[in-house]
N, C-alpha and C positions, 0 to 999 in steps of 0.2 A: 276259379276261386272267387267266392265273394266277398268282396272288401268291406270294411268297416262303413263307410260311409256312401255304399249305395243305397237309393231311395231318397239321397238329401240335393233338393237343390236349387244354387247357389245363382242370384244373377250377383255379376261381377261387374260394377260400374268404377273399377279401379284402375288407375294409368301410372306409369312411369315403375316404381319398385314396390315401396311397402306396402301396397294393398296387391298389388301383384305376385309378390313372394308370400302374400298369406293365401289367396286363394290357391294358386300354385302347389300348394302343400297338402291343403285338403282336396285336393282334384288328384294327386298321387295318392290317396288314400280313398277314392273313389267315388267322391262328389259327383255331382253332375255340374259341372261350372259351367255358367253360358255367357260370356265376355259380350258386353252391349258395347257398339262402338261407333264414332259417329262415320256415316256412308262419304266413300271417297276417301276419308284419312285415319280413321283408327287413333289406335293410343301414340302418340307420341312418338314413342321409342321404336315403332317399327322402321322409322328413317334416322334416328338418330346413331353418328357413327358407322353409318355403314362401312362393308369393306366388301360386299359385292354389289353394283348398281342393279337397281330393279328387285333387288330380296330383300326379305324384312333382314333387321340389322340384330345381330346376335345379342345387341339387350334386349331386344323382345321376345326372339325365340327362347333364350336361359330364363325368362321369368313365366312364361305363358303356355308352357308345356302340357296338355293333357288336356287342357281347354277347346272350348267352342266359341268362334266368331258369330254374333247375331251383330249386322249393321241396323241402325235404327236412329232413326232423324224424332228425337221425343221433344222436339219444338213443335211438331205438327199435329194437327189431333188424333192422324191416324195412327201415328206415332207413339201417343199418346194412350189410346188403345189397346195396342199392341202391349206396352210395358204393364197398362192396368189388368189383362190377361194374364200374362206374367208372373205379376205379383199375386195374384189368385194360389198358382200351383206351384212357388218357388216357398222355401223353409227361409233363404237367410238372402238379405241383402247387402254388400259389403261395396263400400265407396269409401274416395278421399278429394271428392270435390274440396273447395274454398267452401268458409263459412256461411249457410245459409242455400248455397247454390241449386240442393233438393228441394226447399221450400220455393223457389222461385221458379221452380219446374212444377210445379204444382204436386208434390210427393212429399210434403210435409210426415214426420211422425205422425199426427192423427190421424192424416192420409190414409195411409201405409198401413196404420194398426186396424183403420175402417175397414181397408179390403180385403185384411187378411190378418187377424188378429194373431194368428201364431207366427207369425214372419218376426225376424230376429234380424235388426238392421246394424251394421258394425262399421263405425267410422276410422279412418286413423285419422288423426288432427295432429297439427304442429306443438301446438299447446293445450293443455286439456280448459274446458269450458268454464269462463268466470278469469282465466287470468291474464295479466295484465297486457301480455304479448299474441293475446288470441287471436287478433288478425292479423300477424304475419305469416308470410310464406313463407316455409319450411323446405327445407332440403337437407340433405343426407349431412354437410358440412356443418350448416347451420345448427341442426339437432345437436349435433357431437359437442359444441360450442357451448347451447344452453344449456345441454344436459351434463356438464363435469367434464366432461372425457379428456377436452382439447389443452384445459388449462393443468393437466393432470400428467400429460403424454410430453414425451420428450426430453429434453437436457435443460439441465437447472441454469444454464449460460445460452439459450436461445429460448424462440418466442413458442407458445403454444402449439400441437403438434394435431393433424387432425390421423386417423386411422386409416387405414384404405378397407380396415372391415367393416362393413355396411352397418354402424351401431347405428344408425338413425332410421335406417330406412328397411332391412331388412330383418332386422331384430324387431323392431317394430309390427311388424309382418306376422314375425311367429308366438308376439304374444297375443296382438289380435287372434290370431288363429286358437292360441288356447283359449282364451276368451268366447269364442264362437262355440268352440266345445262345449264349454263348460255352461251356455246358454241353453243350449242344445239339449243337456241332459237337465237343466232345470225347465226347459221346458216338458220332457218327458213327465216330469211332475204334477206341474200346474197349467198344464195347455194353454199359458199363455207367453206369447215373444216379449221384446224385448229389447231397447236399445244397449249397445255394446261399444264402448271406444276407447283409443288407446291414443296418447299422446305421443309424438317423437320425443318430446324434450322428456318422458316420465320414462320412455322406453330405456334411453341411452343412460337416464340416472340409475333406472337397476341395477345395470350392469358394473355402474359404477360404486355400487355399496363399500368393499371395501374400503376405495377413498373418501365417506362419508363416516364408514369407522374411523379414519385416519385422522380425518379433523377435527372429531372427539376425541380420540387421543392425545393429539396435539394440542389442544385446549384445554387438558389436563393434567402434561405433564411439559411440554413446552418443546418436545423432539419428540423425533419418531428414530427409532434406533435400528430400524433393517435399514434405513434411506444410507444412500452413498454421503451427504452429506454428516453424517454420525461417525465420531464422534468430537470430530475438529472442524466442520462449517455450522454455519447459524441456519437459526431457524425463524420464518416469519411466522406471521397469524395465519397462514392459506397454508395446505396441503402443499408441497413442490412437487415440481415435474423430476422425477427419478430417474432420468435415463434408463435404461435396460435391466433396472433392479428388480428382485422379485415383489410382487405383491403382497405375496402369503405369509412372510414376515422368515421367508430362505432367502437366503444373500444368491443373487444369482446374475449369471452377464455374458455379452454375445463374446466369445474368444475367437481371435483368427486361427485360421487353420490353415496347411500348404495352399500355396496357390494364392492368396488372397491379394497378393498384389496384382495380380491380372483378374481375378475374378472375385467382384466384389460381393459373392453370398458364397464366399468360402470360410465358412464360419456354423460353430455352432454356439448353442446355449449349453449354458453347465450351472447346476445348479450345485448348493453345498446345504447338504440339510442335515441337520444334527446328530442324527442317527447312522448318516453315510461317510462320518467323517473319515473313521477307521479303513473304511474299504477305498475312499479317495485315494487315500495315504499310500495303501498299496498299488492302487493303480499308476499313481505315478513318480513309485520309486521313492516314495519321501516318508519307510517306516520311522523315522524318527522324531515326524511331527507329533503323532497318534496322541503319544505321552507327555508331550512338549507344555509347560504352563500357559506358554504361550499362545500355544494355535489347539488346545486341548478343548476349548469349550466357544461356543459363539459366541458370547461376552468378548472373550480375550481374542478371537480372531478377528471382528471388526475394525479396533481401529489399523487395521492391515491389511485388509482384505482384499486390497487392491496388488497387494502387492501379492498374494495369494493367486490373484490369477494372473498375474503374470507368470509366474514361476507354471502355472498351466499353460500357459501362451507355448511358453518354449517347449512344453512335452508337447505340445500340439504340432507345432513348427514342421516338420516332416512326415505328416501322418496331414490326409485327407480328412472333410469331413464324415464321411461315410464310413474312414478306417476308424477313426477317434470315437463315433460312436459304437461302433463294432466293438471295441474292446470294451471302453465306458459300462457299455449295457451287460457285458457279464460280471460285473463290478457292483450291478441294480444301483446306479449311480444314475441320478433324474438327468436328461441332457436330449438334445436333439440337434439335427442339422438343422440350418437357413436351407429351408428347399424353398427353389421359385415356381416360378407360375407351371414353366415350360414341365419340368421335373415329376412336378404335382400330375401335370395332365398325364404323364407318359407312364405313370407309378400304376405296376400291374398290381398290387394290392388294391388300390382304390377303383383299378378298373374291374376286379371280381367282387370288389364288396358293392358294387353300384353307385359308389360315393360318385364316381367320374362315369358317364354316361354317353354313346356315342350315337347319339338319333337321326334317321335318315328324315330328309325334309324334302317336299316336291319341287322348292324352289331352289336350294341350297344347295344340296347333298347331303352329305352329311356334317353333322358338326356336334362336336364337344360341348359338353353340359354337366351342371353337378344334378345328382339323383339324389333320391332320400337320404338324411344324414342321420333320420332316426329306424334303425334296425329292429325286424319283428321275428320271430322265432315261427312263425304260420303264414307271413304275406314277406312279398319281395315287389314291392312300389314299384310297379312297369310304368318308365316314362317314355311320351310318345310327342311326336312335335307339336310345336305351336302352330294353331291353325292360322291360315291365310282370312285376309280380312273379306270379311262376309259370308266364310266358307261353310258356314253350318244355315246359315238366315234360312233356307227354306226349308231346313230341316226341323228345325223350331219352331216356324209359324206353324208347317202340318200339325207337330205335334200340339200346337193352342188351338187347331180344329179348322185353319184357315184351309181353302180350297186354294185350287193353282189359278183359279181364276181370283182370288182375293190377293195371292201374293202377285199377280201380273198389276192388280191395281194400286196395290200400294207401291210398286214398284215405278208406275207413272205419277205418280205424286211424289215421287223420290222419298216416301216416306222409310224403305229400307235400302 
């Protein structure tokens, strides 16, 4: 089958996550991605963490899946060379160097637009260009920090919470990636490329909209009335960290469920949404809330509401959470289990829908990976291991017209 994005491609001078999880995505959709890397060590991540000596370490393989290794020393001239070829018959260029670090490689945007005027170059950067934190380095925590998340996440009686979902760094990733898209078909247009980039701290604020509606709200009426803290605690001038309440303006909260003293993700979420209150009611024996003035309307359940899941605590109390959601869901009552990591991996749902991926590698064996999370009704995104460091290079240069006698000499100049 032919994929959307064969005939497009992509050199990948991206390391560690968010430029990695963008290519990654368009390489499942049929890029041709050819990961530059420098000779002897590669990206980073292929050592980092390991837990098998001598194999790359499974954050390189989960982010670098379907890709090609070209090593390339582009300090050198032949090096040098080599990437200016490259750049000849490549559509899009995507990196996350530090500030400047393409320029002083001699690949400046003029550069770049000189030898190849339709190439579409897409950076991630920490902070978008002109502001005031632009040359700091960025990391996945950091991002979450500048960008809302941290001070937004957690319990109104402790300190800022960071996510363990990659909002800095792999979110980041896939809007770059729409970004590249969306270049891509503007160049169909106007044949000509294009720089493309995407901030972490601008990525993690998307995400974070709701809480930017929050604090215009809260700047105009002085509360926010789904917060736990409504309608007996105070409110400052900043948005508060909600605990486990809902966003969406449904009162919502993690309940224990059997077992949870021994197993601390024995618990689900439950939500109470306006529309579901009647069926709540039934589901757990309490027809006489429905009509009640009291618990009849989300107005009047708030200032209680805590006490509302309590009285769910206890229907819950001998009932798993996989039983509690079982019954819930014939109920169409909004709710889920706390599934972990392990649970997620072993879910034969996720292993037929390709969410959970299980790819043989030369070094590894096999190992667990997430696959496409976005579903096509005509393609099923085959994902295929992360190549080993350098393992495509002479397949690359042949194809830039190098002989075997060209890659023996660049090979003595260590230039790949």
């Amino acid at each position: 089958m032919t994929k959307p994005l064969e005939g497009i491609k992509i050199i990948d001078f991206t390391h560690v996550q968010a430029g990695p999880a963008c290519t990654q995505l368009l390489a499942w959709f049929g890029a041709d991605v050819i990961k530059v890397e420098r000779p002897g060590s590669g990206d980073v991540t292929r050592n980092q963490l390991r837990d098998i000596p001598d194999a790359d370490a499974l954050y390189f393989t989960m982010l670098n899946s379907n890709k090609k290794s070209l090593t390339l020393d582009t300090k050198k001239p032949e090096g040098k060379e080599v990437l200016e070829k490259l750049i000849r018959e490549s559509d899009v260029l995507v990196e996350n160097f530090g500030p400047g670090a393409l320029d002083r490689m001699g690949f400046s945007w003029e550069r770049l637009n000189e030898l190849n005027p339709k190439m579409i170059v897409a950076s991630v950067k920490g902070f978008s260009d002109g502001h005031h934190y632009d040359d700091l380095k960025v990391y996945e925590n950091v991002a979450q920090c500048a960008g809302g998340a941290a001070s937004t996440t957690g319990f109104w009686d402790g300190p800022p919470t960071i996510s363990a979902a990659a909002l800095g760094d792999s979110n980041t990733g896939m809007h770059l990636a729409i970004g590249i898209l969306t270049a891509l078909l503007g160049r169909d247009k106007t044949g000509k490329g294009q720089k493309v980039a995407v901030s972490m701290q601008d990525s993690v604020l998307n995400l974070c909209r709701v809480k930017l509606r929050d604090q215009q709200r809260l700047e105009r009426v002085g509360y926010l009335e789904e917060y736990p803290q409504y309608p007996h605690g105070e409110f400052s001038d900043v948005v508060p960290r909600g605990g486990n309440a809902g966003g969406g303006g449904q009162p919502g909260w993690v309940l224990k469920c059997k077992g949870w003293e021994t197993d601390p993700n024995a618990y689900i979420y439950f939500t109470i949404q306006g529309h579901a209150w009647e069926p709540i009611c039934k589901a757990l024996g309490k027809p006489e809330w429905i009509n009640d003035p009291a618990y009849k309307t989300a107005e009047a359940r708030q200032p209680h509401i805590f006490e509302i899941f309590g009285t769910i605590e206890g229907w819950l109390a001998d009932k798993t959470k996989f039983e509690a959601v079982d019954i819930l869901r014939q109920f169409d009552i909004p709710c889920a289990p706390v599934l972990t990591m392990k649970e997620l991996a072993n879910d034969p749902s996720l292993r037929a829908s390709g969410t959970i991926v299980e790819v043989p590698h030369k070094k590894r064996g096999s190992y667990l990976t997430v696959g496409s999370p976005i579903k096509f009704s005509d393609m099923k995104p085959e994902v295929t291991a992360s190549p080993l460091l350098g393992e495509h290079t002479d397949e690359v240069l042949t194809s830039l017209g190098y002989s075997k006698q060209d890659i023996f000499n660049l090979r003595e100049v260590k230039a790949v």
